[in-house]
Structures are given as C-alpha cells and as structure tokens.
N, C-alpha and C positions, 0 to 999 in steps of 0.2 A: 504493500500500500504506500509507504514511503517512496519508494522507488519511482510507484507513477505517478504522486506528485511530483517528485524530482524532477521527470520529465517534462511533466505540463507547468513547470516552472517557467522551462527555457522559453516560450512562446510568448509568455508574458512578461516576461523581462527585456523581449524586444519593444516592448508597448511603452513597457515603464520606462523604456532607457528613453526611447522620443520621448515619452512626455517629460521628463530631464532635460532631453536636448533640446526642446523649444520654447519649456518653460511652461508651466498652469497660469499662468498669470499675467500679472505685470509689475513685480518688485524684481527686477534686474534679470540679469542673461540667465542663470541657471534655473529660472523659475519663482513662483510666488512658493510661497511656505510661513507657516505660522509656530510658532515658537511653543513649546511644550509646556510654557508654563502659562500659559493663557488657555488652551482646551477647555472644556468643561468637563466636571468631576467624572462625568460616563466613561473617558476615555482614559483616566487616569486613576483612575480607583483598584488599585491589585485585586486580580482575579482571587476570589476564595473559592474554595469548595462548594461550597452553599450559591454560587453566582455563578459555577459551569452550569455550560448547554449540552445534555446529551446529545454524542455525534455516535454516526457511523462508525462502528470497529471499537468501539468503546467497552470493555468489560464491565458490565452493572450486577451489583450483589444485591437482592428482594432478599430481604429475611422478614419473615410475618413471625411475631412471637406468639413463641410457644405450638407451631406451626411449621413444624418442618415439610412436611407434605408439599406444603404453598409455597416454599421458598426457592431461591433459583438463583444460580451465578450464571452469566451468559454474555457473550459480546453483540452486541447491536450488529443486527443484517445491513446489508447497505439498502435495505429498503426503508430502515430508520425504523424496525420493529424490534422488539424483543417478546420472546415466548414464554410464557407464563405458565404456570399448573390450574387449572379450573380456568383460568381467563381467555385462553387464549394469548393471541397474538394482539399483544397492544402498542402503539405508534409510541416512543417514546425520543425521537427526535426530536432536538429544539428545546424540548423542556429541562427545568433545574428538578435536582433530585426533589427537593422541598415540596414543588410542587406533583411531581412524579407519585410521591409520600401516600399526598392529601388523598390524588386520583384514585391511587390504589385501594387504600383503608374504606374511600366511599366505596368504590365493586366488590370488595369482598363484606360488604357488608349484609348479604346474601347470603353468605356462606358460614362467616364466622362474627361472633359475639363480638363486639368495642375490637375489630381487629387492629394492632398494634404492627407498623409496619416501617423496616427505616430502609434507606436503598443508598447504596455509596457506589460511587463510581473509582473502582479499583486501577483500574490502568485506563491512561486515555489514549486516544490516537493521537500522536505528534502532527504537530502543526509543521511547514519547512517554511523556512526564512532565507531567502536567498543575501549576499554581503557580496558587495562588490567596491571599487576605489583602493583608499588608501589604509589596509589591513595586509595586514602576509599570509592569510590564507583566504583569497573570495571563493562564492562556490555558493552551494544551499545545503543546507543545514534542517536534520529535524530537532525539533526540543519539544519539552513541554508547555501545554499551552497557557501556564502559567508562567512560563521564562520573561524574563527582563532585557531591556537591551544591551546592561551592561555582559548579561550571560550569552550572547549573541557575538558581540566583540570579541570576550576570551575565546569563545569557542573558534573563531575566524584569529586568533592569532594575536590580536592588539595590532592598535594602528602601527604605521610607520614611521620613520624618521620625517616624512614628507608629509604626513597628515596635519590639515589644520585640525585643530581640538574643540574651534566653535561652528562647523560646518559640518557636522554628523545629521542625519537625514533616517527617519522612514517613510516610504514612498507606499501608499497603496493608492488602489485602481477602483476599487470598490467595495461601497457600494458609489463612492462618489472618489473621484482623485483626489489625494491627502498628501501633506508633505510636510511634515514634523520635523522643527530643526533643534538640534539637540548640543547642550557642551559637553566634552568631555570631564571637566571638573565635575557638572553637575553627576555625569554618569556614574562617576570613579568615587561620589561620596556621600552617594546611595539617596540627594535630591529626592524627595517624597513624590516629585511628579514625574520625575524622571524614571523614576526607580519604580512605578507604577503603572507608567503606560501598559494598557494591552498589547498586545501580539497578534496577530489574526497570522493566518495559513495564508499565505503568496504573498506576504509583505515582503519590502525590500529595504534593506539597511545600506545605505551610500556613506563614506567616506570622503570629503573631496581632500 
C-alpha cells in the first residue's frame, strides 16, 4: 500500500512542482504562502487519538465488554468497511473512534443490555510525505499520520549547508492549494504551531 502511494506521489509532484514554479499567488517569484503561525487552530492542533479518521488499511480493535463473542480486531477493507459479529458489515471510514463508540453501543442495543463498547485504532496506515530542495536525502517518505514536520526533516537527513532556515514550505494540492512557510528555529524548538501542524498523505515539504 505504501509502495503505491509512492508511486502516485510522482504524478503529483509534477503539479506541485509548477505550482512552485509559477507561484499560487502574488507575494513574489516563488509563490504566495502564509506563514504557520497565522493558520487557524484546525490546522495546527496535534493530531490525538481521539481526533483520527478511520482510513482504509487501518487495524481497529471492537471490544464490547464482557462480550467477547461481539468483539473483533480487523483492518478496514478498502471499501472503508469493517466486519463485525451480529452486525455485519458496517462503513466505518471517515469517522473518529468516539464517534464509531456511540454508533456501535446504539446497534447493539438489540442484542445486549447498556452494551459497553470502546474501539482503538491499533496501527494506522502511513500517510507519504514527499521532501525535496535543500535536505540530503529528498525522496517520499511514509510516517505516521501523526508525525510532525520536524520528524519529516530528520527522516530526509537535515537541511544542508545551503538551506535557508526561514524558507521551509509545505505544499498541498488539496483540497485547495496550501503553502505553509515555516522556520527552522521555530521547527528545531518544538514552536506549538509548528510542532503541531497536520500532515495529510501527498503533502510536500520544500527546502529552498
């Protein structure tokens, strides 16, 4: 699964690289971009456990207490279902476990007395982050979809001798074209907004 994201990186890193080369905007040659401490809190609030989205390939643990019959470890199909005991097949794409919980506890309320039901999302599927510019290793990269950009860097190497340190960038496509400009101080000392931005799967990290 990683692997073909990896591939369907490349496609879109042609897109992203023009819209770099001709700019989203109009604040100078390299493009318009808004600075990471200006965002609003949606984009900068650390991913928790309680605020994932179940995805595809995702392993989810159903434990209904004192109900082991009902209970079930299982990775999300890519049709964004997970298979259940008595329930069937229920859509659990998109949604937070919290909410996954409530759904649950109401359907099995059919079956079992005040059922008690908690669902943890055991392994996730890696999100890839492609890095390119001024790093000694570019390339895409999977991580956790709760990594940070400064775990993004290490993993690519640390900039170079030639990197500027206040023109770190991530570039996404969508849902709308994003260009987040980042320092490296801010990165390296753990910055609350910095150090908390999301991550999305085909984002792209620029170095200039």
């Amino acid at each position: 699964m990683v692997e073909a994201k990896s591939l369907g990186l490349v496609s879109r890193l042609s897109a992203l690289a023009l819209a770099l080369g001709l700019g989203l905007g109009a604040c100078g040659a390299s493009g318009s971009y808004v600075w990471v401490g200006e965002l609003p809190k949606e984009y900068t609030a650390r991913l928790t456990p309680g605020d994932y989205l179940i995805g595809d390939g995702d392993t989810v643990n159903v434990r209904v207490f004192n109900q082991e019959a009902l209970s079930t470890r299982a990775k999300v199909r890519i049709d964004g279902r997970l298979a259940l005991p008595v329930l069937g097949d229920i859509e659990v794409r998109g949604k937070r476990p919290t909410a996954l919980k409530a759904e649950l506890e109401g359907r099995l309320k059919d079956y079992v007395n005040a059922p008690s039901v908690t669902v943890t999302v055991e392994d996730y599927q890696l999100i890839v982050i492609a890095v390119l510019g001024e790093v000694t290793r570019s390339g895409n990269y999977p991580f956790d979809p709760r990594a940070s950009v400064a775990q993004v860097l290490a993993q690519a190497g640390g900039l170079t001798d030639y990197a500027s340190r206040d023109r770190i960038f991530v570039v996404r496509s969508a849902p709308r074209p994003m260009r987040v400009r980042f320092t490296y101080e801010e990165i390296s000392h753990g910055d609350p907004k910095s150090a908390g931005f999301a991550l999305r799967d085909g984002d792209l990290v620029v170095v200039e």
